[in-house]
C-alpha positions as a Markdown table, in Angstrom:
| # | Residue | x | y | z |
|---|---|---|---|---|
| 1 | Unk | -31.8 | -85.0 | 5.5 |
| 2 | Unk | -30.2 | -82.8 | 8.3 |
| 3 | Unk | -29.4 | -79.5 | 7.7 |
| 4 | Unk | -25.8 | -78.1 | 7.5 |
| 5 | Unk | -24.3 | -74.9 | 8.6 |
| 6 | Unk | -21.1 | -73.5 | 7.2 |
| 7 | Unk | -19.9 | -70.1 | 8.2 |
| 8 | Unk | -16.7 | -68.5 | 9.2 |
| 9 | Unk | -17.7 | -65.9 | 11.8 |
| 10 | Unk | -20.7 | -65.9 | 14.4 |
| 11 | Unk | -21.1 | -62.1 | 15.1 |
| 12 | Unk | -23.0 | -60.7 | 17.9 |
| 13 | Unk | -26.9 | -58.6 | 17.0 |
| 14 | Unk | -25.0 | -55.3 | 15.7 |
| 15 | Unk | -22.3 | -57.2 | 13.6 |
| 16 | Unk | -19.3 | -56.0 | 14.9 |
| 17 | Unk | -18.1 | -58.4 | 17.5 |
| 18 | Unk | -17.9 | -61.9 | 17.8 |
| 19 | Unk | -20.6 | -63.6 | 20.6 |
| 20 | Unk | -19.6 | -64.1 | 23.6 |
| 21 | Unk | -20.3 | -67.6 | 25.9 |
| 22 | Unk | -21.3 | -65.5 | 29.4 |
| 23 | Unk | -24.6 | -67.2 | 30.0 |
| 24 | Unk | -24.7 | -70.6 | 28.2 |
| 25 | Unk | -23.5 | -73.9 | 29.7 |
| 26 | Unk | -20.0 | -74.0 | 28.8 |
| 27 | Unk | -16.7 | -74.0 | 29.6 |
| 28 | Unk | -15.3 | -70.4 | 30.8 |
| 29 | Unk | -11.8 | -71.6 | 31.6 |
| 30 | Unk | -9.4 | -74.8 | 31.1 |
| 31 | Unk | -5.5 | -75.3 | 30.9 |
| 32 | Unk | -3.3 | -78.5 | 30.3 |
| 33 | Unk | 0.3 | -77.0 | 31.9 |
| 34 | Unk | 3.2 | -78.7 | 32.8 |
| 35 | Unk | 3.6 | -78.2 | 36.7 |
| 36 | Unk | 7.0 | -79.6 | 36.7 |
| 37 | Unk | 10.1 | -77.2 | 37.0 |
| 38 | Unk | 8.8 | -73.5 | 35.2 |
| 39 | Unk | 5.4 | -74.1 | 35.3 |
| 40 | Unk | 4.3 | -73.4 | 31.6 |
| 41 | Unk | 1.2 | -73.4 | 29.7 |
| 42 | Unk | 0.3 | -75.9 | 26.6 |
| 43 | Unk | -2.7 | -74.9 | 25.7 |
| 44 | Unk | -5.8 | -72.7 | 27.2 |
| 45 | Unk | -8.7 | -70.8 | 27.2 |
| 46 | Unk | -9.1 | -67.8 | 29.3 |
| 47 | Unk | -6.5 | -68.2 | 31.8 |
| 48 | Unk | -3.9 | -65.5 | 31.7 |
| 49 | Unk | -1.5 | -66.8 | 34.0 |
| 50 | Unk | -0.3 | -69.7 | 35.9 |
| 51 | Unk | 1.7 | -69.0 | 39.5 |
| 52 | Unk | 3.9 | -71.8 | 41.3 |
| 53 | Unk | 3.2 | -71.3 | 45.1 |
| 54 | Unk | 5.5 | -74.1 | 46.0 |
| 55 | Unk | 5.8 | -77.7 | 45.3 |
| 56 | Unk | 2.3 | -79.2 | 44.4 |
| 57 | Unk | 0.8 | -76.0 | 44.5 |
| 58 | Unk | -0.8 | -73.5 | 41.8 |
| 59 | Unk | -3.0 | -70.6 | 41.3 |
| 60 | Unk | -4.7 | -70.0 | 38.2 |
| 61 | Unk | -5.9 | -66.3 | 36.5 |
| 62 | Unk | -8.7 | -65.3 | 34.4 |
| 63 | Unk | -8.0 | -63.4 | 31.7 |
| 64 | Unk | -12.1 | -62.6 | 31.5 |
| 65 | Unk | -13.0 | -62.9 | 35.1 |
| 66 | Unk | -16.5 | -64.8 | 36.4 |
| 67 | Unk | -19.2 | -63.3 | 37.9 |
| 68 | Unk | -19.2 | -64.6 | 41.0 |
| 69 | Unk | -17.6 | -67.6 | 42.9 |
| 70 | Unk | -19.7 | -69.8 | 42.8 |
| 71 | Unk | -18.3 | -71.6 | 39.4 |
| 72 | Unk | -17.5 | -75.0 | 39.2 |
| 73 | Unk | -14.2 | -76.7 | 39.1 |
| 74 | Unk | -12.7 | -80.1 | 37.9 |
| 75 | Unk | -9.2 | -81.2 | 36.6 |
| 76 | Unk | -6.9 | -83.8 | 37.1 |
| 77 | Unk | -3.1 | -84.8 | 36.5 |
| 78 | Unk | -1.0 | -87.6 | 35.2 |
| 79 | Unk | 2.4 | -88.1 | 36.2 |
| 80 | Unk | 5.6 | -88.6 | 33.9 |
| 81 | Unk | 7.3 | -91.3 | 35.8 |
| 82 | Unk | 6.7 | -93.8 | 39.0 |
| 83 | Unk | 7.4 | -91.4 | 41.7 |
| 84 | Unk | 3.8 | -90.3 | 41.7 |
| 85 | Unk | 0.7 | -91.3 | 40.8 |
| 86 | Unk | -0.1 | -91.1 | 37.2 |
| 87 | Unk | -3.9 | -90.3 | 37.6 |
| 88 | Unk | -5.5 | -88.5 | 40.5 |
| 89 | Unk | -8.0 | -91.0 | 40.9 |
| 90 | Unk | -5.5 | -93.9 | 41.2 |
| 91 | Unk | -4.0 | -93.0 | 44.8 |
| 92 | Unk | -3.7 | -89.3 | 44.0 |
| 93 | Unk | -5.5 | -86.4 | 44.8 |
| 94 | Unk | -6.0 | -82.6 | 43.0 |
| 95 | Unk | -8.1 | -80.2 | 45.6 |
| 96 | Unk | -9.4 | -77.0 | 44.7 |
| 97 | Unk | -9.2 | -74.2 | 47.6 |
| 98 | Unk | -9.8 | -76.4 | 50.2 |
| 99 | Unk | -6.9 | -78.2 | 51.3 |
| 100 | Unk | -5.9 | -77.7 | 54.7 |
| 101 | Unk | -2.4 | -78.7 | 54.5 |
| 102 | Unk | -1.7 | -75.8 | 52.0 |
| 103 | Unk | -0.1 | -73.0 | 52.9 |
| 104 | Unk | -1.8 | -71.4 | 50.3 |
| 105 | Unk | -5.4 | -72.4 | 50.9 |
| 106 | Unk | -7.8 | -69.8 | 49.5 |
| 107 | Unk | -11.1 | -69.3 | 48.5 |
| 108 | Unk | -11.9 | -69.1 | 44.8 |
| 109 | Unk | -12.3 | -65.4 | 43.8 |
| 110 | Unk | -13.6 | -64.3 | 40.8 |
| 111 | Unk | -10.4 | -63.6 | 38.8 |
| 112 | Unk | -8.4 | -66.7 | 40.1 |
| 113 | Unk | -8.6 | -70.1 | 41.7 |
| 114 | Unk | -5.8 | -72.4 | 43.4 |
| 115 | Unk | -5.4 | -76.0 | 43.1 |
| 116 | Unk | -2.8 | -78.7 | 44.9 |
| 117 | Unk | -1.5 | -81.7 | 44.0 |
| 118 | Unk | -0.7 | -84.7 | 46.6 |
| 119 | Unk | 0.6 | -88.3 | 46.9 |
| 120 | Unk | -2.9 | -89.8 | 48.4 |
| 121 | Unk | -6.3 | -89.2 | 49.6 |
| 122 | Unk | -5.1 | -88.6 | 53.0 |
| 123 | Unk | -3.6 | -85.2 | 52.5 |
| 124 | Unk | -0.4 | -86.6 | 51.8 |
| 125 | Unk | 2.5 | -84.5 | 50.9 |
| 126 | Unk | 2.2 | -81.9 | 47.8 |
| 127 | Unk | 4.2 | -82.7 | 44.5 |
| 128 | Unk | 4.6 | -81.7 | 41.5 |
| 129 | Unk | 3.0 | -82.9 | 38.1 |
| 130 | Unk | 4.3 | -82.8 | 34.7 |
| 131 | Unk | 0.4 | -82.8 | 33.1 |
| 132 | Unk | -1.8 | -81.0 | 34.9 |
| 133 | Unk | -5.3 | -79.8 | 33.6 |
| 134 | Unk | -8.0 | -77.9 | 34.9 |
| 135 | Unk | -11.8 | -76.7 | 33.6 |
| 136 | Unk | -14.2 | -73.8 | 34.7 |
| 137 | Unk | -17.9 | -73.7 | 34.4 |
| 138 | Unk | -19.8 | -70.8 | 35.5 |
| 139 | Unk | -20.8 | -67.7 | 33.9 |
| 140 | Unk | -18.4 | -64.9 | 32.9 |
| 141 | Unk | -19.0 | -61.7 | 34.2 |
């Protein structure tokens, strides 16, 4: 029979603070925002803020920053309507820092990381997305 585990509160080796997730494998970060209009958050985990650069084009803040750059990044988007694509990997395309047709093209730091939206594979041009989501694995700092 498999053993069950009920409690409230998981509290770190002193007992006055909850643990923290800084070394184990799992996610640091994630938002689902609207990118459409005034960008606004529905739901996350340590992400502070959300910045519109532009059409098609966000950064994305830590409140608890990593400890280095070298995190891992994945997200994705599904449009509202038929004027774009309703899943980045049907036509679309999300990039992370590394899209040379964006003005704001940056490398990922440790407190914040951008992310761009576009019509194709081919770099085409930058839109908006109403559902737009995006996860963080690394280690916090």
């Amino acid at each position: 029979m498999p053993s069950v585990l009920n409690v409230d509160t998981i509290a770190d080796a002193a007992g006055t603070g909850a643990v923290a997730l800084t070394k184990q494998s799992a996610a640091k970060a994630w938002v689902n925002f609207n990118g459409i209009g005034t960008v606004s958050t529905r739901d996350s985990l340590n992400t502070s803020s959300i910045s519109d650069n532009g059409t098609g084009y966000y950064s994305l803040n830590f409140s608890t920053a990593m400890s280095n750059i070298n995190y891992s990044i994945s997200g994705g988007t599904n449009g509202s309507n038929n004027s774009y694509p309703t899943a980045a990997s049907a036509g679309g395309d999300i990039r992370f820092n590394t899209n040379t047709a964006s003005p704001f093209k940056t490398q990922p730091t440790t407190s914040a990381f951008t992310m761009s939206v576009s019509q194709d594979n081919a770099l085409g041009t930058a839109l908006d997305a109403e559902w737009m989501y995006g996860n963080v694995l690394g280690d916090l700092a």
